[in-house]
C-alpha positions in Angstrom: 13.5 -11.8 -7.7 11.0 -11.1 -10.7 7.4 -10.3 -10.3 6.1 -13.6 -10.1 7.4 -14.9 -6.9 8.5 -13.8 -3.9 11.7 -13.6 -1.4 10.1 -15.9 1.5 7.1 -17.5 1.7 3.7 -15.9 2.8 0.4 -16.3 3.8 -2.8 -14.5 2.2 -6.4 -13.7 3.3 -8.9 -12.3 0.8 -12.0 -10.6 2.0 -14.8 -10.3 -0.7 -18.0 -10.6 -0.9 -18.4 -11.8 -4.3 -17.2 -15.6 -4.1 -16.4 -15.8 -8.6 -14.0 -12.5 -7.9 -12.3 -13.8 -4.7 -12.4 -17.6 -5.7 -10.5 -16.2 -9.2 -8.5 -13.7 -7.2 -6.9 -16.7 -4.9 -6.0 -18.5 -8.1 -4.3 -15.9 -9.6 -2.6 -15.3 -6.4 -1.6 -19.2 -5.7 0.4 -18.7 -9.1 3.1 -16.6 -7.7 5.8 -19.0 -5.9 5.6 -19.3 -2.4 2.4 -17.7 -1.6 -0.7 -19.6 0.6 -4.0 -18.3 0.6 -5.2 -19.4 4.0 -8.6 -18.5 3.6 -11.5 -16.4 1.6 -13.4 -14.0 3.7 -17.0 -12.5 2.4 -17.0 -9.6 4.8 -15.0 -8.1 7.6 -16.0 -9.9 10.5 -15.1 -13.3 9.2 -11.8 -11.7 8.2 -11.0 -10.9 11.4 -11.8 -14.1 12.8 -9.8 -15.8 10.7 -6.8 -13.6 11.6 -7.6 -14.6 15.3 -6.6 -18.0 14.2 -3.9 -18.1 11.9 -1.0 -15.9 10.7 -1.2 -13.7 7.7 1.1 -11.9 5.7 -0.8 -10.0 3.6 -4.8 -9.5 3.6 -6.6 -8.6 0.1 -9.9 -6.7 0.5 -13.0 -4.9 -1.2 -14.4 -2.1 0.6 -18.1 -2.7 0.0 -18.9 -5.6 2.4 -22.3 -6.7 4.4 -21.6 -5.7 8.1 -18.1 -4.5 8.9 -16.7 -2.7 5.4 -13.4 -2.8 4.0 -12.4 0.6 5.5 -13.3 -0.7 8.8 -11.6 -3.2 8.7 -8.4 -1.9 7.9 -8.6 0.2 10.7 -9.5 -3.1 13.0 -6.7 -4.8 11.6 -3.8 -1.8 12.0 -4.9 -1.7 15.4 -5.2 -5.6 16.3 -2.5 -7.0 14.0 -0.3 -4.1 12.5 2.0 -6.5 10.8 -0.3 -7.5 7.9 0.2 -5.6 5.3 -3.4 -4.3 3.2 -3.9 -4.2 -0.3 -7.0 -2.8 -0.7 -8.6 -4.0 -4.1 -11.8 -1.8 -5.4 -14.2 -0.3 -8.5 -14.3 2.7 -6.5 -12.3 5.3 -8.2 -14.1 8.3 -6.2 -11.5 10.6 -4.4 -13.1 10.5 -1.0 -13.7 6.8 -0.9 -9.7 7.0 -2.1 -8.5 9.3 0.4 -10.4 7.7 3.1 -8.4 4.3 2.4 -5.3 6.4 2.5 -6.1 8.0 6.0 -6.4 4.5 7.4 -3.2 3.1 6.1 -3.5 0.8 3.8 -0.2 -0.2 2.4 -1.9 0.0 -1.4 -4.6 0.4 -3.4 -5.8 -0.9 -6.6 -9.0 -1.0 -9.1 -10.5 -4.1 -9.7 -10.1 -3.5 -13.5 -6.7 -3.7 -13.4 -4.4 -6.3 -15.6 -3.0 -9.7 -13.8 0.2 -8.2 -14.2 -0.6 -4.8 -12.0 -2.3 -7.4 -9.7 1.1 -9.4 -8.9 3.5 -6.6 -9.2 0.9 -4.6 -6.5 1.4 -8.1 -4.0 4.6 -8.8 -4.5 5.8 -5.4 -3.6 3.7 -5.4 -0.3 5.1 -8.8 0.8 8.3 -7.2 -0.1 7.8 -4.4 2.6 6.6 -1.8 -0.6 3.6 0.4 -1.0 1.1 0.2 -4.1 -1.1 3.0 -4.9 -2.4 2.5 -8.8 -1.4 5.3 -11.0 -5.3 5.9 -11.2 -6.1 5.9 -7.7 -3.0 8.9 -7.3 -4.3 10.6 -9.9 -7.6 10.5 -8.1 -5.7 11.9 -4.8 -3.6 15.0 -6.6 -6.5 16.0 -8.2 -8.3 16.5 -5.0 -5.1 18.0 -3.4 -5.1 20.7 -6.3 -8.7 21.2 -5.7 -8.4 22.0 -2.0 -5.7 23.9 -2.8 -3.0 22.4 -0.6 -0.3 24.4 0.2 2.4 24.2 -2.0 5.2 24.5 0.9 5.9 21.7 3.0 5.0 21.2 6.9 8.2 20.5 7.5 11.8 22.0 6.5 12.9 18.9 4.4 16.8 20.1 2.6 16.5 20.0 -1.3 18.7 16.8 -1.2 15.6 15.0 1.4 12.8 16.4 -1.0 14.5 15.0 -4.0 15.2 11.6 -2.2 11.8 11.9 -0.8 10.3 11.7 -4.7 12.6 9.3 -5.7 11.4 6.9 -2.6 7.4 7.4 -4.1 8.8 6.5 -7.6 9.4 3.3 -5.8 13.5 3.6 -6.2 15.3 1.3 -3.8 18.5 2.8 -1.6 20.6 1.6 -4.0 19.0 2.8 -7.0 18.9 6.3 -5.3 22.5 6.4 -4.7 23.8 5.3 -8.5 21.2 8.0 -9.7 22.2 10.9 -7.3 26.2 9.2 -7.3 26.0 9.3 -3.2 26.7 6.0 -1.1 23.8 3.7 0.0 24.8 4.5 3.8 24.2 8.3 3.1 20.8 7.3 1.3 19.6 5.4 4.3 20.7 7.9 6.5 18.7 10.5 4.5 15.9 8.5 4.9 16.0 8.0 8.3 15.5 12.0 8.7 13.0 12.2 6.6 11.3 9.6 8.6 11.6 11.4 11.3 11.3 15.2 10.1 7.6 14.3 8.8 6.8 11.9 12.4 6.0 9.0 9.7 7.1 5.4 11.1 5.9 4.0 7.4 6.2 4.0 3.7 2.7 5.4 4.1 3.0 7.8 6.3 5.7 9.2 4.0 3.5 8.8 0.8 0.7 11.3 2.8 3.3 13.9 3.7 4.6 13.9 -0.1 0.6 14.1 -1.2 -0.3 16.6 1.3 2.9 18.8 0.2 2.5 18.4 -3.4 6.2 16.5 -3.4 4.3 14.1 -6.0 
């Protein structure tokens, strides 16, 4: 499967407020194979009533909306339909407005500035079950962690073998690329994972990016 198209098909929503970014947005998006855009959304409101009424895959939104706002509505839709995955698409590059997309789970995160190829690598891999956080927007995040001061030492007593699977799984590496890198089976790899999972109580590829961030793993 390469970067322009997908494994099954899908349906999109975007929510934006500006109709020239979202009306070029959904054509950009209609050009990866098997992908529907079932709607365009100019706030958060009409995004969730058009999730009342159809099935979506994968919903595409700014955060600075009339009315309901982007980070709202994430939190509206993990609660009502926690299936979608979120790519959250921005100019905000302040940490706080950042972190505060993190915190509500958003499966990614990128800048509006961005090239069409970080924009269809950044969908793909959410209808692929991934997780997209720019290289920009991380930056933003580690940069605030170092500022706080984090602690250095994780929450919880990960092994040396689940802290380096742990930053192998937020380089993006698959199961089996872990095990031909670290010469260990694919079942021992998922196995690993599934303690991690549990060790750090995260039931998502988001929850696991936030324990590695708040324990300066990445």
């Amino acid at each position: 499967m390469t970067a322009e198209e997908i494994s099954k098909s899908a349906k999109v929503l975007i929510a934006d407020d500006h109709k020239l970014f979202s009306e070029g947005l959904a054509a950009l998006v209609q050009q990866i194979e098997n992908i529907e855009i079932i709607g365009l959304a100019s706030n958060g409101q009409e995004a969730l009533d058009l999730l009342q009424l159809q099935s979506v895959d994968l919903l595409l939104t700014d955060i600075h909306m009339p009315g309901m706002n982007g980070i709202e509505l994430v939190k509206q839709v993990k609660m009502h339909f926690p299936e979608v995955k979120i790519l959250v698409i921005s100019m905000y590059q302040d940490p706080d407005m950042v972190e505060a997309v993190f915190d509500v789970n958003a499966e990614g995160y990128i800048l509006k500035d961005a090239s069409r190829e970080e924009f269809v690598k950044a969908i793909t891999r959410l209808l692929d079950n991934g997780t997209y956080y720019s290289s920009a927007v991380m930056e933003k995040l580690l940069r605030k962690s170092i500022q706080q001061k984090r602690s250095s030492q994780p929450i919880v007593n990960l092994s040396p073998r689940e802290t380096e699977i742990l930053r192998l799984i937020m380089q993006e590496y698959s199961s089996e690329e872990i095990a031909e890198k670290l010469f260990i089976s694919k079942r021992t790899v998922d196995t690993h994972r599934k303690n991690i999972l549990q060790k750090t109580h995260s039931s998502t590829l988001v929850g696991l990016i936030k324990y590695a961030y708040q324990n300066n793993i990445i």
